[in-house]
Residue, then its C-alpha position, 0 to 999 in steps of 0.5 A: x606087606x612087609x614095612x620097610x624100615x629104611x624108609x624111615x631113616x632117609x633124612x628128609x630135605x628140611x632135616x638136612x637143610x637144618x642139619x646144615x645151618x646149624x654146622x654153619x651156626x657152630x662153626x661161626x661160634x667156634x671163630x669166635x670162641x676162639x677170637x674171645x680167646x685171643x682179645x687183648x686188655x682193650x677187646x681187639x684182636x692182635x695181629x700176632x698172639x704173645x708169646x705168653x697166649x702160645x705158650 
């Protein structure tokens, strides 16, 4: 018999389930990476960057 070695690279339901929470996880951090970016001297987000912060 030969083993089939496809069988083994289907990603089982719990590995895509993980798979999926973890872009989630990332994405949210990559938010508020860029939020930090952006705070002012008083830890709020402004409506509209500087000047200066698009440059």
């Amino acid at each position: 018999m030969n083993p089939d070695f496809t069988r083994d690279l289907i990603p089982r339901d719990d590995a895509l389930h993980l798979i999926h929470a973890l872009h989630a996880v990332k994405d949210k951090l990559h938010d508020a990476a860029q939020r930090w970016e952006l705070l002012d001297e008083n830890g709020h987000v402004p409506a509209a960057p500087s000047y200066t912060a698009l440059l």
